[in-house]
C-alpha positions as CSV (number, residue, x, y, z in Angstrom):
1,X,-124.7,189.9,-2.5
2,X,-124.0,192.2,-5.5
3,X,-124.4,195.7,-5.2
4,X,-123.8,198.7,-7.2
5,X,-120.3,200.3,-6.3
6,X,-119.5,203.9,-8.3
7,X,-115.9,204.0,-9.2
8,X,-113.5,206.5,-10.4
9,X,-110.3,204.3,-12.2
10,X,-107.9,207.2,-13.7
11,X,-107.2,210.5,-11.2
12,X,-104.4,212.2,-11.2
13,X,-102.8,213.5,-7.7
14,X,-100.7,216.2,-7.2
15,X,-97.3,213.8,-8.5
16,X,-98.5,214.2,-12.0
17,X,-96.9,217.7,-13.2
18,X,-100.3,218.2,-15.4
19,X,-102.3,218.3,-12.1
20,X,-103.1,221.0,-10.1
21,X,-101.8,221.5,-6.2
22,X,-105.7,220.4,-4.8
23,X,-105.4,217.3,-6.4
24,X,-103.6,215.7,-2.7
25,X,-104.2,211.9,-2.1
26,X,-106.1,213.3,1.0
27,X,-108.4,216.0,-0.8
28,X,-109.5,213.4,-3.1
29,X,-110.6,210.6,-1.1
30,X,-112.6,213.3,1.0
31,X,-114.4,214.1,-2.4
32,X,-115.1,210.7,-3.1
33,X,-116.7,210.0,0.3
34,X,-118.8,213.4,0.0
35,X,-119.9,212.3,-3.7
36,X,-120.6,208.3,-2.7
37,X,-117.4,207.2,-5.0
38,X,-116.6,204.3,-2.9
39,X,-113.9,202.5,-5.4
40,X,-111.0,205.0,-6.4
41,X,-107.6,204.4,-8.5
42,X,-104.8,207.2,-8.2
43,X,-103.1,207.1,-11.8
44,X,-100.5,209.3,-11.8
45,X,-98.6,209.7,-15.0
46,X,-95.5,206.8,-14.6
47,X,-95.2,206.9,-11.0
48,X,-97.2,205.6,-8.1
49,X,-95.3,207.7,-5.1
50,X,-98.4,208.5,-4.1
51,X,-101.0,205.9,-3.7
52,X,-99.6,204.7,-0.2
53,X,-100.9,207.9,1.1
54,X,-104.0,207.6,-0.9
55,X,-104.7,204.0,1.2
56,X,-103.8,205.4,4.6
57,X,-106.3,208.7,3.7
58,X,-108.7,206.0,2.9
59,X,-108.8,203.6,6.0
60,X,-111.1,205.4,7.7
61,X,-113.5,206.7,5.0
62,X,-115.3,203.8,3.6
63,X,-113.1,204.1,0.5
64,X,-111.6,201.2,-1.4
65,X,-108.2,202.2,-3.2
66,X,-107.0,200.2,-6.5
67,X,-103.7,200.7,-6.7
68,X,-102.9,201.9,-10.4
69,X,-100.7,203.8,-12.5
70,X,-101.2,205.7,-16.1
71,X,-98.6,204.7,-18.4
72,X,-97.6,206.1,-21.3
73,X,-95.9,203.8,-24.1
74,X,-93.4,204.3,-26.8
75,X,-95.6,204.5,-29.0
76,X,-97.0,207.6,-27.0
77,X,-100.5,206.0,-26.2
78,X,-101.9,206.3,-22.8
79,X,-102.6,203.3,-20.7
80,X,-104.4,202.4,-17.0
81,X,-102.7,199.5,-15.1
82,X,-104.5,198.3,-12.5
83,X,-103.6,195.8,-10.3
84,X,-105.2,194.1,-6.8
85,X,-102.2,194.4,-4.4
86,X,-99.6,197.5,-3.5
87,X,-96.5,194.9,-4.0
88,X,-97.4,194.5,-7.6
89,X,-97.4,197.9,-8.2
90,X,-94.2,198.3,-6.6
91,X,-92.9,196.0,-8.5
92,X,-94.5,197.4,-11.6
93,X,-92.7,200.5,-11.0
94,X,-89.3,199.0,-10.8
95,X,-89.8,197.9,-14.5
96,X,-90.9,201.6,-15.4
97,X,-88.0,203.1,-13.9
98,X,-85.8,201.0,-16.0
99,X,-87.5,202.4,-18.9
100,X,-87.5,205.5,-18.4
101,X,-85.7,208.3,-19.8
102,X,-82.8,210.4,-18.2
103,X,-85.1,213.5,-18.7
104,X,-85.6,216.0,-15.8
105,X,-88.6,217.6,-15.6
106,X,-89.1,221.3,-16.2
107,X,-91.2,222.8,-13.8
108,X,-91.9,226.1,-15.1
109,X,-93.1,224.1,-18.3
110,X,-94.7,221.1,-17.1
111,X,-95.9,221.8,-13.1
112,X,-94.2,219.8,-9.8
113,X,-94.3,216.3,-9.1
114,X,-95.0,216.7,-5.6
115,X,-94.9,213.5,-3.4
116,X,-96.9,213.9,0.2
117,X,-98.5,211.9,2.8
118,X,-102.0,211.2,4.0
119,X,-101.7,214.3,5.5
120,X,-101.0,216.8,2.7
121,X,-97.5,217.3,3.9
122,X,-95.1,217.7,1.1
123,X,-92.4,214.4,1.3
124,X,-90.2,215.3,-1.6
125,X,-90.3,216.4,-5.4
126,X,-89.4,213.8,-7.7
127,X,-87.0,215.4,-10.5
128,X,-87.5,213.0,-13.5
129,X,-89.6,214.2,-16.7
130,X,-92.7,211.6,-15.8
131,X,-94.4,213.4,-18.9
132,X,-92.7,211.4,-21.5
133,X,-92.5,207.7,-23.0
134,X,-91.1,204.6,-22.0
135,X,-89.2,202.9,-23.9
136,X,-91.2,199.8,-23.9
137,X,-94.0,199.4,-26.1
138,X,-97.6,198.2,-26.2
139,X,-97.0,194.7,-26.6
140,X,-94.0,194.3,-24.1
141,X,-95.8,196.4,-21.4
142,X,-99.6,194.6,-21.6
143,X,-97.9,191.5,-21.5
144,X,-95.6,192.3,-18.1
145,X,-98.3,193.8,-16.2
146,X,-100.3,190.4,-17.0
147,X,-97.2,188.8,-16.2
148,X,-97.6,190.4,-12.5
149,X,-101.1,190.1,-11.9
150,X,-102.5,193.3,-13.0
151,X,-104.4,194.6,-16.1
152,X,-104.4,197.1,-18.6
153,X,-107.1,199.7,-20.3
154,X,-106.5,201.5,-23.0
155,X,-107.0,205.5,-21.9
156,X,-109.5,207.6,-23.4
157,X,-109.1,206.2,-26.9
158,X,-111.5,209.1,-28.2
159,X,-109.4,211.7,-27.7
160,X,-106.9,213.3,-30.5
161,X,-103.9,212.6,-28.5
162,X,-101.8,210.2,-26.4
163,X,-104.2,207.2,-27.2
164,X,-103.8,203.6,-28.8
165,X,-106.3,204.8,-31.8
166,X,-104.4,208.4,-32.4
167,X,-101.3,207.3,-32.4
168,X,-101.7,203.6,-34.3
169,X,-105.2,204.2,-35.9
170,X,-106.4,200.5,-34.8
171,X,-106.0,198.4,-31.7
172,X,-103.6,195.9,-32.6
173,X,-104.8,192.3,-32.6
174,X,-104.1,189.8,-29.3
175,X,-103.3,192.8,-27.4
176,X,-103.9,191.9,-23.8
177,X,-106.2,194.8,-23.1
178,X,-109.1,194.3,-20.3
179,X,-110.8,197.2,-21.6
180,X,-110.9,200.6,-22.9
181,X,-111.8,204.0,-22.0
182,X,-113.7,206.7,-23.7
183,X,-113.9,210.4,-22.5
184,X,-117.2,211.9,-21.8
185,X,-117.3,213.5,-25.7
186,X,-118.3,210.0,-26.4
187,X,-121.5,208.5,-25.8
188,X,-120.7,204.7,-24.9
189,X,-123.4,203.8,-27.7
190,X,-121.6,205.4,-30.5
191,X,-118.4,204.2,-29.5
192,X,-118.6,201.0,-31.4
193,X,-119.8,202.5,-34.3
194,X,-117.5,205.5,-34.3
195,X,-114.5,203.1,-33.8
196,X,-115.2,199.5,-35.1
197,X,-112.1,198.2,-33.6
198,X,-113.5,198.3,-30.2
199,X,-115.9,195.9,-30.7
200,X,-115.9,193.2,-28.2
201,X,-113.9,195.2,-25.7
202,X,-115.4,196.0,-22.6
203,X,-116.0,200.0,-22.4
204,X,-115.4,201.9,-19.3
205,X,-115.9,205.9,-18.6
206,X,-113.4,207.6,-15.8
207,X,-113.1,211.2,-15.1
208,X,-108.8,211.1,-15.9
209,X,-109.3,214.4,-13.5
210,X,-106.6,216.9,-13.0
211,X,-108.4,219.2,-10.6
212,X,-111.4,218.5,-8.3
213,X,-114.0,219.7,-10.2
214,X,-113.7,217.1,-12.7
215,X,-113.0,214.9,-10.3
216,X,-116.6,215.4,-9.1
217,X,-118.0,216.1,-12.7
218,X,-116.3,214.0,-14.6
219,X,-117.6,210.8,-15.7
220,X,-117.7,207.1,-13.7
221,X,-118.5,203.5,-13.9
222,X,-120.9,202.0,-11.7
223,X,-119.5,198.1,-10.8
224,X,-122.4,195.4,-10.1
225,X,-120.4,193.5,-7.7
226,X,-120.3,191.1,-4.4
227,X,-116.9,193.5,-2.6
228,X,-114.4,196.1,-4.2
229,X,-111.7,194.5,-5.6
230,X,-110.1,194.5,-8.7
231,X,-111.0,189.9,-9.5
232,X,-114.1,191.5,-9.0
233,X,-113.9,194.5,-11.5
234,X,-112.6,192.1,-14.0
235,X,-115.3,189.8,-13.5
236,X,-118.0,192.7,-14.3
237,X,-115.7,193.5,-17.3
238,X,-116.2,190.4,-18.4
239,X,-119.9,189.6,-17.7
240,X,-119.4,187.0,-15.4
241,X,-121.4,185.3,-12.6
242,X,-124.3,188.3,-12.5
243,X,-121.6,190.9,-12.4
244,X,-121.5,193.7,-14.7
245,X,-120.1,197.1,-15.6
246,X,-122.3,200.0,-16.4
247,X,-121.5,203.5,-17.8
């Protein structure tokens, strides 16, 4: 039977340097239960050290985790890869580590990239810059997470900075997007008409939350759906077999 699921598809956690130290795998899922989010990706910025503890702080609270990543490309646009098992996006990360920089991260500058467990304790502190391009770009990195199952959506295209539209000024054709993202300065009805490019792309509205409060705050999108899973996310994307995706 389809139902209405709320879901939250771009939080940072307490890895991503930008995000502050509340932001724990744990802390989150316990917000989500509390404020009825029952689908949840954690996106950190080029690393995924942190979603395993996200699923085990999940098992018992009704939560469904999507394991996910925010990427950022050469190009310097922002974008969410989603995909329905952990192994993919282990083996998702292998490709990002190969094109990564050699940076180390500053943390006076940028914040820790904490790694912990389901259980808040602190694992380790990983030392590369995750704050900084790959050096793949759009095309080559849509096309690989296809390649392993997953999908991509462009992040908060609205905003000034770090997206496909601020950095390019169009979305390039036959790019293997699923979807895109606006921030909550958008209204979804505008966004068409604000940005003809988008037209025909599926529009989806996350809260990309660095600190609880907008975690709670911050926008969602409410999945029509028969069970939380990411074939079924795509298929309300898509508009297909009653499914659909409201924001």
């Amino acid at each position: 039977m389809i139902r209405p699921f709320k879901a939250d598809l771009h939080v940072h956690s307490v890895l991503s340097p930008c995000a502050a130290v509340e932001m724990t795998p744990r802390n989150i899922v316990w917000h989500a239960a509390a404020n009825e989010i029952e689908i949840l990706a954690i996106t950190d910025h080029n690393a995924a050290d942190n979603v395993i503890a996200a699923f085990q702080a999940a098992k018992d609270a009704g939560i469904t985790i999507i394991p996910g990543m925010e990427v950022e490309t050469r190009e310097e646009a922002h974008l969410i890869v989603l995909f329905e098992k952990m192994r993919q996006l282990k083996e998702w990360q292998q490709y990002v580590d190969v094109h990564r920089g050699s940076s180390l991260n500053d943390e006076q500058k940028f914040g820790a990239q904490f790694i912990v467990d389901a259980e808040d304790n602190l694992l380790s502190v990983r030392p590369e810059m995750l704050l900084a391009p790959l050096s793949a770009g759009l095309d080559e990195i849509t096309r690989h997470v296809t390649s392993l199952g997953g999908i991509c959506i462009a992040s908060h295209i609205d905003r000034p900075a770090y997206s496909i539209l601020s950095q390019l000024g169009f979305i390039p054709a036959g790019l293997d997007l699923t979807a895109v993202e606006i921030s909550r300065r958008l209204k979804p009805q505008d966004a068409v008409q604000k940005f003809p490019s988008l037209k025909g792309l599926p529009i989806v509205m996350n809260s990309d939350a660095h600190t609880i409060d907008d975690f709670i705050d911050g926008p969602k999108t409410v999945f029509h759906i028969e069970e939380p899973t990411l074939a079924e996310i795509i298929m309300a994307l898509k508009g297909l077999n009653g499914r659909k995706a409201v924001v």
